[in-house]
C-alpha positions as semicolon CSV with decimal commas, in nm:
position;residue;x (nm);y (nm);z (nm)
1;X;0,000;0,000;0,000
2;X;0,145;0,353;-0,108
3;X;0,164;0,596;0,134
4;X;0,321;0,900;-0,106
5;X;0,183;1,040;-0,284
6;X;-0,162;1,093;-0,216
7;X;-0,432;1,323;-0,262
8;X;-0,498;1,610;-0,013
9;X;-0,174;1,478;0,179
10;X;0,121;1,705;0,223
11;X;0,434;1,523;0,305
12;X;0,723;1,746;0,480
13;X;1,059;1,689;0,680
14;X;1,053;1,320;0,562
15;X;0,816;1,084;0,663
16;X;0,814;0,814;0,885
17;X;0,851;0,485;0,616
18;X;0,537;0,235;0,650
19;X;0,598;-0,120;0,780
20;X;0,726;-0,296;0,499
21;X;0,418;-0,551;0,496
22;X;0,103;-0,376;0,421
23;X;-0,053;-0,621;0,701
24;X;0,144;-0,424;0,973
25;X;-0,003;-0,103;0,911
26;X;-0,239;0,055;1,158
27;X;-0,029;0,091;1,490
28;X;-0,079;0,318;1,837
29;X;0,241;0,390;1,800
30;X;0,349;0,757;1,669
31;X;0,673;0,640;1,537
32;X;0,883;0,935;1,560
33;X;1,159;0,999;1,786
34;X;1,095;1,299;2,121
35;X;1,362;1,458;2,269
36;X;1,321;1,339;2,661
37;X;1,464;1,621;2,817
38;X;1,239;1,827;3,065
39;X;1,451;2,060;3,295
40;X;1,802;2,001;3,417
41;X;1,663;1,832;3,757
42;X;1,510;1,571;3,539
43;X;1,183;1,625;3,652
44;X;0,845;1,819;3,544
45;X;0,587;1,925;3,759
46;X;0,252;1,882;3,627
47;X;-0,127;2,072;3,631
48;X;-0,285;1,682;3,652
49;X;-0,070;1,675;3,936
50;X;0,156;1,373;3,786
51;X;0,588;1,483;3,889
52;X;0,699;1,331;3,576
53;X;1,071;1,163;3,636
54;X;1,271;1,204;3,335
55;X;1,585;1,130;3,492
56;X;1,793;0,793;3,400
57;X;1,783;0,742;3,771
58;X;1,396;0,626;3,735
59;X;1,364;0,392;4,082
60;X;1,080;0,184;3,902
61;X;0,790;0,021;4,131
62;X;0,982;-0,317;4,077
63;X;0,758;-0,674;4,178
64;X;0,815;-1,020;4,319
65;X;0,944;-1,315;4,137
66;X;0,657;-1,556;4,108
67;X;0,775;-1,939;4,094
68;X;0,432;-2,067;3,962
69;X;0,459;-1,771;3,680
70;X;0,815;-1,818;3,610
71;X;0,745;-2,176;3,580
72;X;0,501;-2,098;3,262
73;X;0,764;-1,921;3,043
74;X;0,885;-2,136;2,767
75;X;1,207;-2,290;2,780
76;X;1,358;-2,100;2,457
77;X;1,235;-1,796;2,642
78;X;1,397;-1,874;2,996
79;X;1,687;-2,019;2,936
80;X;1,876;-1,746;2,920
81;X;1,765;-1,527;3,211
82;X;1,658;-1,278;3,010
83;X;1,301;-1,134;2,862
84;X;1,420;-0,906;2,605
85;X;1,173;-0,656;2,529
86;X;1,192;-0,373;2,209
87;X;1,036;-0,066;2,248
88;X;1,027;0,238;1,997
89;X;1,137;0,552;2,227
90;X;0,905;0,697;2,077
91;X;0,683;0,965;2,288
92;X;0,630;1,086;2,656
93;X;0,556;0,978;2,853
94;X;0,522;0,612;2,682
95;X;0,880;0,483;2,570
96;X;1,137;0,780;2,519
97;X;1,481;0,862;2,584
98;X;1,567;1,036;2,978
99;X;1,764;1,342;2,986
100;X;2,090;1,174;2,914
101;X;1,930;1,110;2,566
102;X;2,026;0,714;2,622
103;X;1,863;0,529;2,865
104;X;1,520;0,457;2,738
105;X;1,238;0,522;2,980
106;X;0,855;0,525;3,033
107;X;0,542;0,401;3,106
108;X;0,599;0,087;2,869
109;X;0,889;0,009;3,036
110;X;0,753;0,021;3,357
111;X;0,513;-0,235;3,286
112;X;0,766;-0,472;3,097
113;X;0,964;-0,421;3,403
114;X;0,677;-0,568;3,629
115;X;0,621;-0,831;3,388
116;X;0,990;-0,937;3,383
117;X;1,006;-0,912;3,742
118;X;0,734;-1,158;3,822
119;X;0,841;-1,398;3,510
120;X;1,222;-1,385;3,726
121;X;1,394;-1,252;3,426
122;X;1,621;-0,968;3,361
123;X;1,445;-0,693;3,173
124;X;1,692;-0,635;2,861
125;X;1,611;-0,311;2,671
126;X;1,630;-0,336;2,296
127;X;1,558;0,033;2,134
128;X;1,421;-0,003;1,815
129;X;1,250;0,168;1,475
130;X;0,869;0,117;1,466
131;X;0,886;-0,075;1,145
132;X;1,166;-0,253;1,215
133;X;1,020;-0,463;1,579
134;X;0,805;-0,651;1,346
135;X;1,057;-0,834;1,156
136;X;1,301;-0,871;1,439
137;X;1,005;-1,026;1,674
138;X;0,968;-1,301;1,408
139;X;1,332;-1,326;1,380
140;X;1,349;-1,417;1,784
141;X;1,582;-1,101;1,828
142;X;1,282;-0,973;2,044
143;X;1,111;-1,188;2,270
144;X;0,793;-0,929;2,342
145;X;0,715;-0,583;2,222
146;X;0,592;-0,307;2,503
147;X;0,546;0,005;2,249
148;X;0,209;0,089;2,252
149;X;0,155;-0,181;2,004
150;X;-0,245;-0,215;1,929
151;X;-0,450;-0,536;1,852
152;X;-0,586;-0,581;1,534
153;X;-0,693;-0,834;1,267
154;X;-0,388;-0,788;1,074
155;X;-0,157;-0,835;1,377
156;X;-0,342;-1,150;1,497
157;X;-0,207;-1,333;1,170
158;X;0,185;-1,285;1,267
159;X;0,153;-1,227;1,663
160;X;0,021;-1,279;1,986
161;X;-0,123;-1,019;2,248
162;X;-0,136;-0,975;2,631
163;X;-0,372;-0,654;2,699
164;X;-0,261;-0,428;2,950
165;X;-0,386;-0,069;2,835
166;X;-0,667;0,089;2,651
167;X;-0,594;0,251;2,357
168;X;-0,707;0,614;2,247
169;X;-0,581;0,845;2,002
170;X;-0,634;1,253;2,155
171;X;-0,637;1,545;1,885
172;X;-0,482;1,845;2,035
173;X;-0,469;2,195;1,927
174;X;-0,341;2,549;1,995
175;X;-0,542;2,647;2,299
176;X;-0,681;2,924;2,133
177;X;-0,880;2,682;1,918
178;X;-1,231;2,609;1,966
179;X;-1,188;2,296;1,775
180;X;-1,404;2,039;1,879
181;X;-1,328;1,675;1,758
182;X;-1,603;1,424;1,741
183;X;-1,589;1,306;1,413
184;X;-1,538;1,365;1,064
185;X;-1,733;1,658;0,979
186;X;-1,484;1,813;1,262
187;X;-1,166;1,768;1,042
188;X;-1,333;1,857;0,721
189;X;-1,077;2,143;0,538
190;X;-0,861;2,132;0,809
191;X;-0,448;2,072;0,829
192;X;-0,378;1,754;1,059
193;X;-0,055;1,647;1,107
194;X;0,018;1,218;1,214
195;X;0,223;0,931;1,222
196;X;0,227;0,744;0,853
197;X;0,151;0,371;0,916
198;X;-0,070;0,439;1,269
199;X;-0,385;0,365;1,329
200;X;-0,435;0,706;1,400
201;X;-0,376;0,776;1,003
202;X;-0,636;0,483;0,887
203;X;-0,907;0,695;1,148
204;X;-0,823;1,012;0,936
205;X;-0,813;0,849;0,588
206;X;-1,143;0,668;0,664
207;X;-1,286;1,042;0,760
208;X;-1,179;1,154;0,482
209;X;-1,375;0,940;0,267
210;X;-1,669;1,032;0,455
211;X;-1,577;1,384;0,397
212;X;-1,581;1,326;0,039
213;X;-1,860;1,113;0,011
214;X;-2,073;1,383;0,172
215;X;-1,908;1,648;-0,065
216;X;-1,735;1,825;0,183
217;X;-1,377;1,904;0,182
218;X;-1,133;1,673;0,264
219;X;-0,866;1,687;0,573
220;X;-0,503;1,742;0,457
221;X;-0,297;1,493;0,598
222;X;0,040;1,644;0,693
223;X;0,355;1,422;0,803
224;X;0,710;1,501;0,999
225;X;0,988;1,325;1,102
226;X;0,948;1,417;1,484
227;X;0,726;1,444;1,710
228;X;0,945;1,810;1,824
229;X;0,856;1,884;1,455
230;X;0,505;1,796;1,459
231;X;0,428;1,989;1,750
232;X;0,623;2,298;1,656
233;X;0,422;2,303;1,337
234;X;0,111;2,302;1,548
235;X;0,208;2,573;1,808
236;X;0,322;2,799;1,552
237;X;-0,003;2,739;1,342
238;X;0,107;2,538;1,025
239;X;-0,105;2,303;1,101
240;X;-0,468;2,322;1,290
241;X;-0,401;1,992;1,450
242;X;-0,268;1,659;1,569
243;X;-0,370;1,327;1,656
244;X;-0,125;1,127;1,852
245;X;-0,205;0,825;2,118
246;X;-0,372;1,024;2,429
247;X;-0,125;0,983;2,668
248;X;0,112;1,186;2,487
249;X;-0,153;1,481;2,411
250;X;-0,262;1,459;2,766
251;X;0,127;1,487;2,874
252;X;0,198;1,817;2,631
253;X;-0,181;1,930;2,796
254;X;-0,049;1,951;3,149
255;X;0,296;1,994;3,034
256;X;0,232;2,360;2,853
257;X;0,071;2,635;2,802
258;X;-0,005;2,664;2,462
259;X;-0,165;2,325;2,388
260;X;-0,474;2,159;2,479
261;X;-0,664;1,852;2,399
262;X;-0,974;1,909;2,173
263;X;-1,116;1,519;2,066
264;X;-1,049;1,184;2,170
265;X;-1,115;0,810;1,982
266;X;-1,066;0,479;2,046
267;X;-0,772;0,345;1,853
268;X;-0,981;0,120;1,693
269;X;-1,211;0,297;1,561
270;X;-1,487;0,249;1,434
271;X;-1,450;-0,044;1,712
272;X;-1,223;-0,053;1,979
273;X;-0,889;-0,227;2,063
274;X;-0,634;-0,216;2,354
275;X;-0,289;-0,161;2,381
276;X;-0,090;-0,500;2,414
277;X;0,235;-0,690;2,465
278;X;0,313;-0,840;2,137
279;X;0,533;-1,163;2,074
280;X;0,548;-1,397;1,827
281;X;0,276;-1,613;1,711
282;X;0,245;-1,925;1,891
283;X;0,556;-1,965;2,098
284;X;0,377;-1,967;2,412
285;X;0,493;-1,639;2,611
286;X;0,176;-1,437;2,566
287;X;-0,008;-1,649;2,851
288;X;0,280;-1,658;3,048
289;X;0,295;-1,246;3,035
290;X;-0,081;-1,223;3,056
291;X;-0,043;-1,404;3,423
292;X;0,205;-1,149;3,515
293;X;0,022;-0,883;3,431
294;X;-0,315;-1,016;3,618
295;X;-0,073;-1,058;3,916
296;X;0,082;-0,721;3,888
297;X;-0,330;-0,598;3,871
298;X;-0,401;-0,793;4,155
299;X;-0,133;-0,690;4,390
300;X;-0,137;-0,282;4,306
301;X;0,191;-0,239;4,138
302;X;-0,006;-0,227;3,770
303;X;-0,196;0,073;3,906
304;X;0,103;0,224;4,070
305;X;0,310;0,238;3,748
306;X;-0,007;0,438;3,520
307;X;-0,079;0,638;3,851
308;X;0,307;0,721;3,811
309;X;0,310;0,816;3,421
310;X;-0,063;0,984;3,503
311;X;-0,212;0,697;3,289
312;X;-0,477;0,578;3,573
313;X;-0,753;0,630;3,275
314;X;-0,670;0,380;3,074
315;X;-0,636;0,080;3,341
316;X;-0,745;-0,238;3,225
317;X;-0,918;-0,457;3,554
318;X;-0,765;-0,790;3,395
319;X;-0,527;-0,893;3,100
320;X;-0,653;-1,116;2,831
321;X;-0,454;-1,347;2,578
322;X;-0,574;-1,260;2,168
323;X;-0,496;-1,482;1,958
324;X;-0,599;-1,551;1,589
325;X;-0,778;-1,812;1,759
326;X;-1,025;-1,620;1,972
327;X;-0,963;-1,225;1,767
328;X;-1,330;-1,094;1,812
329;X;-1,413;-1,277;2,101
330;X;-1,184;-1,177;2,344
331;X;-1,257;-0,902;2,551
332;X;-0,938;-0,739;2,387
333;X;-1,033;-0,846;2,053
334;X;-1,292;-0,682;1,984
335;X;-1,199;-0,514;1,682
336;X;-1,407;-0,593;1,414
């Protein structure tokens, strides 16, 4: 599937590529880098009342090693002490670099690091390009992907999920704006800058065609490289808005002054999906993270870590295994 070019789509500062396999396409991911720097102390006091560490020095909520869990993980998995986990680095306060501009941080990694914690492995790191963890997942150079990696019926063919967020895409604006984002008719003629390859793009190209099926004018799509590039374009006006996964629009909307949130949808749309721990299809680790994550629910540290990032919204009361198998019948499946 072309991205470039296409009609009423402006492309500038060079695009994020799309997954090589059209299958892949339609993440939660934004896939572009963010600086991580927020203040020389490393931390960033904000109006939701969330002290966002941005430090390398992060002192995660850490877990218990749980011998009946650890038990579960599959041999190929285990054997070397290690779950290594990619993540993109991609956007605050998600996955992104700390103010060293090495040691990746965030919300995702919080999580893994629970996971890994009760599985009794070491948590190993692995930065990575969005369309590039794909690929190296079915290679077995990553054993699970925590990048705010959503479920859907393309996925399901390749990988395996364990749920452990909801997913929603926030448009933001210039807080001057008296945007207000419901649906199409709300973008119609407007300048919108996102990620190429997201799910967040296949929302705004499916508007679109609404848009022009009623006659109206169009959205123009525009792209950038960064996510410091996207949002400069939007504070300075180039473009009316954004759509990015919500936790980063709700971060810049407590973060700044000049930006506020304006319309929110479900990653999914026009159904919904969840954000999910991906690893390769049929290798057996998804169940054995989906465990950890319903004892990491069940003792408090789950909640802890999203109550930490200011992500307490988009709690999930239990993790559930998808599978091509049970896709749109899972309570994390439903995507259809």
């Amino acid at each position: 599937m072309a991205l470039f070019p296409r009609p009423s789509a402006v492309v500038l500062f060079g695009a994020v590529a799309l997954l090589g396999t059209a299958a892949l396409a339609g993440c939660s991911d934004p896939g572009a880098a963010t600086a991580g720097a927020s203040g020389s102390t490393g931390t960033t006091a904000a109006r939701n009342g969330v002290v966002y560490n941005t430090s390398p020095e992060q002192q995660r909520i850490r877990a218990e090693k749980d011998a009946g869990l650890a038990a579960k993980v599959p041999a190929l998995i285990s054997n070397d002490g290690k779950l290594t986990v990619a993540t993109t680095a991609g956007a605050i306060p998600l996955s992104f670099h700390a103010t060293d501009d090495k040691t990746p941080i965030g919300s995702e990694l919080d999580i893994a690091q629970l996971v890994a914690d009760k599985l009794g492995l070491e948590l190993d790191v692995q930065v990575t390009s969005w369309e590039n963890w794909p690929l190296k997942t079915q290679s077995g150079d990553f054993e699970a992907v925590f990048s705010n990696v959503g479920i859907n019926k393309d996925r399901v063919k390749l990988f395996d999920f364990a749920s452990y967020r909801a997913a929603f895409m926030g448009f933001e604006a210039k807080k001057s704006s008296s945007y207000n984002i419901k649906g199409a008719d709300d973008i119609s003629g407007l300048k919108v800058s996102v990620g190429s390859g997201t799910n967040q793009e296949k929302i705004l190209l499916a508007w679109n065609k609404e848009l022009e099926a009623k006659g109206k004018a169009p959205a123009t799509l525009q792209y950038y490289s960064s996510d410091a590039d996207t949002i400069l374009a939007l504070s300075s006006g180039r473009t009316d808005l954004n759509i990015a996964p919500y936790p980063s629009t709700t971060y810049r909307e407590n973060t700044r002054d000049d930006l506020k949130i304006v319309g929110k949808v479900n990653a999914g749309w026009p159904s919904e999906t969840l954000v999910a721990a991906t690893t390769l299809k049929g290798n057996g680790l998804a169940p054995a993270i989906t465990d950890a994550l319903n004892s990491a629910i069940k003792d408090g540290s789950y909640a802890k870590v999203l109550e930490r990032w200011g992500l307490s919204e988009e709690a999930l009361p239990e993790s559930t295994t998808v599978t091509e198998a049970n896709f749109g019948t899972a309570p994390a499946g439903k995507t259809q």
